[in-house]
Each structure stands twice: as C-alpha cells, then as structure tokens.
N, C-alpha and C positions, 0 to 999 in steps of 0.2 A: 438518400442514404449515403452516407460515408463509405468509402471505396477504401479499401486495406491491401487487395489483393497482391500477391508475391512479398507483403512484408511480415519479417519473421517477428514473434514476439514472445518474451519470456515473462511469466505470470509468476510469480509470489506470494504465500500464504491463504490459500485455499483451506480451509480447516473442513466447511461443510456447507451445504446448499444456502447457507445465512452468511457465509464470508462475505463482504465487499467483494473481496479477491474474484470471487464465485460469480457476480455480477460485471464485474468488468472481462470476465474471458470469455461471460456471451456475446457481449457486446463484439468484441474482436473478432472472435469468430465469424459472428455475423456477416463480418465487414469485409469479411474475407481476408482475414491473417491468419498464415501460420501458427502452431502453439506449441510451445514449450511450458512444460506445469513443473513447479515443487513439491513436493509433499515433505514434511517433517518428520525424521525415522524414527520410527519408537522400538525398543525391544520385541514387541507380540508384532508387529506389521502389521498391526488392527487400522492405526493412522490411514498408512499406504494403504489399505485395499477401502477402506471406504472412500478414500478421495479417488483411487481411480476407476470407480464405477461409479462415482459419480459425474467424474469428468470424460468418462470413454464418449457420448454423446457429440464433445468437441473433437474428437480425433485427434488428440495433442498428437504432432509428430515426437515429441520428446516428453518422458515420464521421467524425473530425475529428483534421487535425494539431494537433500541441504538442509543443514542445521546449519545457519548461518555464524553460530562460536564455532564452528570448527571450521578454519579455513582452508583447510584442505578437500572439505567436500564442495566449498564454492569455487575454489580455484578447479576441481572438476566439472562443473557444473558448465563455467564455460571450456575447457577441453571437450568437453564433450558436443557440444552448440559448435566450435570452431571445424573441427573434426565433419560434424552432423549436416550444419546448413556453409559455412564459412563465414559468416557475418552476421549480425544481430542489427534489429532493424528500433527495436519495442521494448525498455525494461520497464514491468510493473512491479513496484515496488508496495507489499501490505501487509507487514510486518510490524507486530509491535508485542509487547510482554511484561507485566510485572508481577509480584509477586501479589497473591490477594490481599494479605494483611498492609500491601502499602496501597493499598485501594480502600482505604474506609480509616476514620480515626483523624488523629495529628498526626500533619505532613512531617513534625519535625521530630515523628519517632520510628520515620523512615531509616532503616539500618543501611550500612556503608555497604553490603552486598546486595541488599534489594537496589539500592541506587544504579552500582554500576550494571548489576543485571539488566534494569530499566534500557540505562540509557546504551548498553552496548546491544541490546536485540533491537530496540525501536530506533534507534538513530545512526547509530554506527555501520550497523548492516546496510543500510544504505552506503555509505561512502564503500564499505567493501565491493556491493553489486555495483555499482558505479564505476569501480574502479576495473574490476573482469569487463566490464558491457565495452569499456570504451576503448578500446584498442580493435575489437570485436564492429563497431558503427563506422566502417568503413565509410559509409554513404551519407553520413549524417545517422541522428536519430532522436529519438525521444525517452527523455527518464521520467517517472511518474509515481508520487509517492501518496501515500495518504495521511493528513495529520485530522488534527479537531481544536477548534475554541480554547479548548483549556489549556493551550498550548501560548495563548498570548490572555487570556483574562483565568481568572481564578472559576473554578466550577469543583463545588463541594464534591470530596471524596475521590476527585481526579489525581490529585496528589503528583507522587512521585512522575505519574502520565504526562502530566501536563508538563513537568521538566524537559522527559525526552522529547515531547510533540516539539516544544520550543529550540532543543537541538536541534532535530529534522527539519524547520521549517528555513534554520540559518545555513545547515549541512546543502537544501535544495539553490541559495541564492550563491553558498560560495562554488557550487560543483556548477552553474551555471554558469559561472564569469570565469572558469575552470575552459571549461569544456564547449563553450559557443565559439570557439574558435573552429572548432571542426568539426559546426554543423550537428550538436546534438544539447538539444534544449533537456531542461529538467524544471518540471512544475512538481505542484501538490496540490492537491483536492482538499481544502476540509471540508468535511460529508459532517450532518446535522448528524445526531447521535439515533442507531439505529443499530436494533437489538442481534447480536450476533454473540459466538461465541468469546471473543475477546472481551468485548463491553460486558458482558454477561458479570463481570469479574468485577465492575466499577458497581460501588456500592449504592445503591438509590438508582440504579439504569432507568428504572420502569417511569420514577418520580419526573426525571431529565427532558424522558422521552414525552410524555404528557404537559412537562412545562410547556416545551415547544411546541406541541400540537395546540396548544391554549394561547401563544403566545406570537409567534412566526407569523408574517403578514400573509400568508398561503393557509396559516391553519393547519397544519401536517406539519409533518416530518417526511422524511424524502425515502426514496427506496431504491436498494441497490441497482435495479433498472438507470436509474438516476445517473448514480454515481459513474456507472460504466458507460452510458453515452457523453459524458464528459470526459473519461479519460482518452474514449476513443476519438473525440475533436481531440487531443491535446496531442494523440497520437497519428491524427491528420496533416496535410500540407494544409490545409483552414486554417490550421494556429499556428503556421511556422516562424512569424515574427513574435512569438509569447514565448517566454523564458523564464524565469528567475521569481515565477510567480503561484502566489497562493491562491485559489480559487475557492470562492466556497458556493458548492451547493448544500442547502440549507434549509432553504423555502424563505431564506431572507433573514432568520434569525439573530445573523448576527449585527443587522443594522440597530436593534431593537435597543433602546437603554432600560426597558422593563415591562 
C-alpha cells in the first residue's frame, strides 16, 4: 500500500459519492494524506451540506469554497492552506463544465459563451490552481488533473468537451516544463467514461459506456476505485520521474482502432 503519511492534499470537484473527485480522496486518505476538500457555493448551501457529509468520513482538515471564475475565492483558498498547514504537498485537479445544449447536436452550433464557459472552468481553472499550489510546494510536489479520449479523437456528442480536454491536456505538459524545476510534476489521468454527475450531461453517456464494456480488451469500463489508485501513484515518490504525462486508465480502450 502507498504511504502518503504527513503529506497535505487539496481535492477538487467533489459533486457526489459518483464524482471521480470522490474516489481519488479515498484513495488519499487511505494513504494517509491530509485533506483539504472544495465544494462549489450555491445560493440554498444545498451543494455545501451534501458534499460535507458526505465527505466528514475523510476528516478533511480544510472544508473550503471555490468557484473556480471567481478568483478571489481561489486566491483564498490557498490563503487559507498557507495560513492552515504552510505548504501544499497534493493538487487534485476534477473540474470540468459545459453547457448541456453543447453536449448533443452540431459541434459547430456551439455558441461563443458556451465555448468560453467550456474552456475557462475545464481547462483554465487548472492553470489558475496551478498557479496558487505552487508557490505553496515548497518541497516539491504533485498536480493531477483529469481529461478523457475526446479530448485527442472525435467521440460523438462530446463536442465542445473534447476542446477543453484537449486544452488541459497541453495546459498539463506546458505547467510541467513550467514547474519541474522545482520539484512539482503535473500528470492527467484519462479515466474510460464512467457515469457520474458531469458525464451525466454528455449525450448518449449510457451508449459510450456499453461500447466500451463490449469493446475494451478488459471488457469493462473502470471504476472510480480505479481512477484514485492511480492518482495516488502519481501522488507517490513511485512516480517521481513521471511528469508531463497522460495516463490512461481505461481497461485499454483507447489502444482499440474498433
């Protein structure tokens, strides 16, 4: 088992017990890291109170809003981490957003505000946490983001998704060659397509997910389980000469030409 113990880590987009996000902070836990959790502020704090009983189990030492377009609540986000632990050891990056109507249909009747919405919550937000964490990674550290497939091949009804994936996945190799000077790698997982609340929104989810179980040299599709012991080697000294790189768990799917 992977050893985490005394390092701190900050977790990103938790929506509900099906997030990614949700799977990679047992992992961490497990491992014996500290946790710092986001939750996304809504007007009613309906958001906020189900993510943090969902997450009390973990003991996050930090419970902390971010809407990642507002920069002033990530710029608190680590004031607050600085303040809290003094350094960050972990950023899990599992953010992404579009609007539904540019999830089904023609890509090319994607509107100029669905785009930049797109590409500024799933791609950008990363360079912003990125940009807080590392000043913060005194000791080195690890960034860790999550993309998918449609981000480098065409996959119907991903549309405008598959733009930002393909930003984040250039955003994770320039912040690498960035920032491996002082000791803080930054990978991406693409994870096989696996029904959560975000996906939920990509049109044909259900269709995607059964190609690949029909398809994938495993026969399945993968589960957040999965995804989180992966990031947690990416967040080990195991992987500390890995950087700038995409990984995919998948069950293999994406070797497949059909």
């Amino acid at each position: 088992m992977l050893d985490l113990t005394g390092k701190k880590a900050l977790v990103t987009g938790i929506a509900n017990n099906r997030s990614i996000a949700w799977g990679i902070a047992q992992q961490l836990h497990q491992a014996g890291a500290e946790l710092a959790i986001t939750y996304l502020p809504d007007e009613k704090g309906k958001l906020e109170g189900k993510v943090k009983d969902l997450v009390d189990p973990l003991q996050p030492s930090l419970f902390l809003p971010c809407n990642v377009q507002e920069e002033a609540q990530v710029e608190d986000v680590f004031t607050t981490i600085q303040q809290a632990w003094g350094q960050l050891d972990i950023l899990i990056h599992c953010l992404a957003f579009a609007n539904r109507d540019d999830l089904a249909g023609d890509f090319s009747q994607t509107s100029q505000s669905g785009f930049q919405l797109a590409l500024d919550v799933s791609a950008y937000s990363l360079v912003s946490l990125a940009r807080g964490a590392k000043p913060l990674m005194t000791q080195g550290g690890s960034i860790v983001t999550l993309t998918y497939l449609g981000g480098v091949r065409v996959v119907p009804n991903y549309n405008v998704m598959g733009i930002a994936k393909a930003a984040l996945e250039m955003n994770v190799r320039y912040l690498a060659a960035e920032m491996g000077a002082a000791n803080i790698r930054v990978n991406g997982i693409s994870a096989g397509p696996i029904r959560t609340l975000a996906s939920s929104a990509v049109g044909g989810i259900l269709d995607m997910i059964h190609h690949v179980e029909a398809t994938a040299p495993l026969r399945r599709t993968v589960t957040q389980t999965e995804v989180g012991n992966t990031a947690t080697f990416l967040c080990s000294d195991l992987s500390s000469g890995i950087t700038g790189q995409i990984i995919y768990v998948d069950s293999g799917y994406c070797i497949m030409g059909m």
